[in-house]
Residue frames as qw, qx, qy, qz and C-alpha x, y, z in Angstrom:
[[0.494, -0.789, 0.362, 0.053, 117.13, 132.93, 130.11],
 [0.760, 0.470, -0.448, 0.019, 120.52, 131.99, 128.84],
 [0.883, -0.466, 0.050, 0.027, 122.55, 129.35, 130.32],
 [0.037, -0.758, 0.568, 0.318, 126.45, 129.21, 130.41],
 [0.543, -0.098, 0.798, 0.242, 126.15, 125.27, 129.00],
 [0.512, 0.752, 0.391, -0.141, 124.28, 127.08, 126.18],
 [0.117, 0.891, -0.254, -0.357, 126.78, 129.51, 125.25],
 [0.791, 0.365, 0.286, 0.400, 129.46, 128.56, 121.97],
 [0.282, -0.596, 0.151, 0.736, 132.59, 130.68, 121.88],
 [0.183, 0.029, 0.374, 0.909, 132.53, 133.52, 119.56],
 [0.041, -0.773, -0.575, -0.266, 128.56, 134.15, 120.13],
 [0.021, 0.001, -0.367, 0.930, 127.99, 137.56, 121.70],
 [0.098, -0.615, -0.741, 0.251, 125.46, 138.74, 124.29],
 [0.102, 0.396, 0.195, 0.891, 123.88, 142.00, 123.96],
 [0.098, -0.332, -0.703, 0.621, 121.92, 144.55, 125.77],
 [0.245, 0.506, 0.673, 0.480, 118.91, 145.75, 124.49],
 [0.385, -0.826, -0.302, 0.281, 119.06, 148.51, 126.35],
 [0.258, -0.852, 0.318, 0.326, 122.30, 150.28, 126.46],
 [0.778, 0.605, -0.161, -0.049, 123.75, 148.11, 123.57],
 [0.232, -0.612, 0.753, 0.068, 126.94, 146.38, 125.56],
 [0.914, 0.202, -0.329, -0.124, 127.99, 143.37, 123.57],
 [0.487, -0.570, 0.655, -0.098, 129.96, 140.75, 125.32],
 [0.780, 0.308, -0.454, -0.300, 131.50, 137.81, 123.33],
 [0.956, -0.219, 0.139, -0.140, 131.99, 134.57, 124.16],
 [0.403, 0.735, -0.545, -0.012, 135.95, 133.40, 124.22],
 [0.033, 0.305, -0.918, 0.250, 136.18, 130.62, 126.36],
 [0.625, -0.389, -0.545, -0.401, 132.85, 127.83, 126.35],
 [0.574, -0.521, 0.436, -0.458, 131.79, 126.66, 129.87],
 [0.653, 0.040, -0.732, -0.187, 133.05, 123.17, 130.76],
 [0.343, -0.293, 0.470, -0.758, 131.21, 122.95, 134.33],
 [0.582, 0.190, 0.251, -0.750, 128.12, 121.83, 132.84],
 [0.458, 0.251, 0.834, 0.180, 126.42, 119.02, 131.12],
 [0.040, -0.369, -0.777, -0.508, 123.42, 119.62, 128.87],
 [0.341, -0.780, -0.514, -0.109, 120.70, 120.21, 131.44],
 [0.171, -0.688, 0.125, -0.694, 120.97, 123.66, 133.60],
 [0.677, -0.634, 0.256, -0.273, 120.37, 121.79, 136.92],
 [0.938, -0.221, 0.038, 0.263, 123.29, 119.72, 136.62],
 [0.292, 0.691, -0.286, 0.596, 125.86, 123.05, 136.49],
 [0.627, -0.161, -0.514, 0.563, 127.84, 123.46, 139.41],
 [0.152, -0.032, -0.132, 0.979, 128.24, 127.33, 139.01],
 [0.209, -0.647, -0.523, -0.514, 124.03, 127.63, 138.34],
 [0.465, 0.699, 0.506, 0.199, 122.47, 129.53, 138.60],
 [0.414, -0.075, 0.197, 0.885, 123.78, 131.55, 135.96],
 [0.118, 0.906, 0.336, -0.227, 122.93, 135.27, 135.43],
 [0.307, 0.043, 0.322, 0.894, 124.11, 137.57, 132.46],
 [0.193, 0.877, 0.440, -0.001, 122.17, 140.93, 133.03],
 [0.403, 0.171, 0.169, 0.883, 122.61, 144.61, 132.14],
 [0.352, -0.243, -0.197, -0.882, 120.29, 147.53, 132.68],
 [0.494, 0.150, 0.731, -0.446, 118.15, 145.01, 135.30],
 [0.858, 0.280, 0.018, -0.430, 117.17, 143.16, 132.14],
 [0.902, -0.133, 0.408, 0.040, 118.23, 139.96, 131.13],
 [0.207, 0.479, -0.539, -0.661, 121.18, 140.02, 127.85],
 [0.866, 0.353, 0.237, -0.266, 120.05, 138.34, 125.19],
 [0.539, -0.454, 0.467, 0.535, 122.09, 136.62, 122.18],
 [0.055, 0.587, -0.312, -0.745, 122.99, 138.02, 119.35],
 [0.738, 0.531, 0.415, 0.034, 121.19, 137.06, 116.00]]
């Protein structure tokens, strides 16, 4: 599962499915480090009822 304190503008998500890419253009600054200290958690980035994934 990705998190939004994970993301790093310019990455892009993808679906592995239907192939939508989505890039990152603005980081999250909500969050620390850890996932349970985000405000906005919990964060979901799906597509096709599957989870995106990031690009390699």
């Amino acid at each position: 599962m990705v998190h939004c304190h994970e993301l790093k503008k310019g990455q892009v998500l993808v679906c592995v499915d239907c192939g939508l890419e989505l890039t990152v253009s603005k980081e999250c600054t909500e969050c620390g480090t850890e996932p349970e200290a985000c405000g906005c958690a919990p964060c979901q980035f799906v597509c096709c009822e599957k989870e995106l994934t990031i690009k390699k």
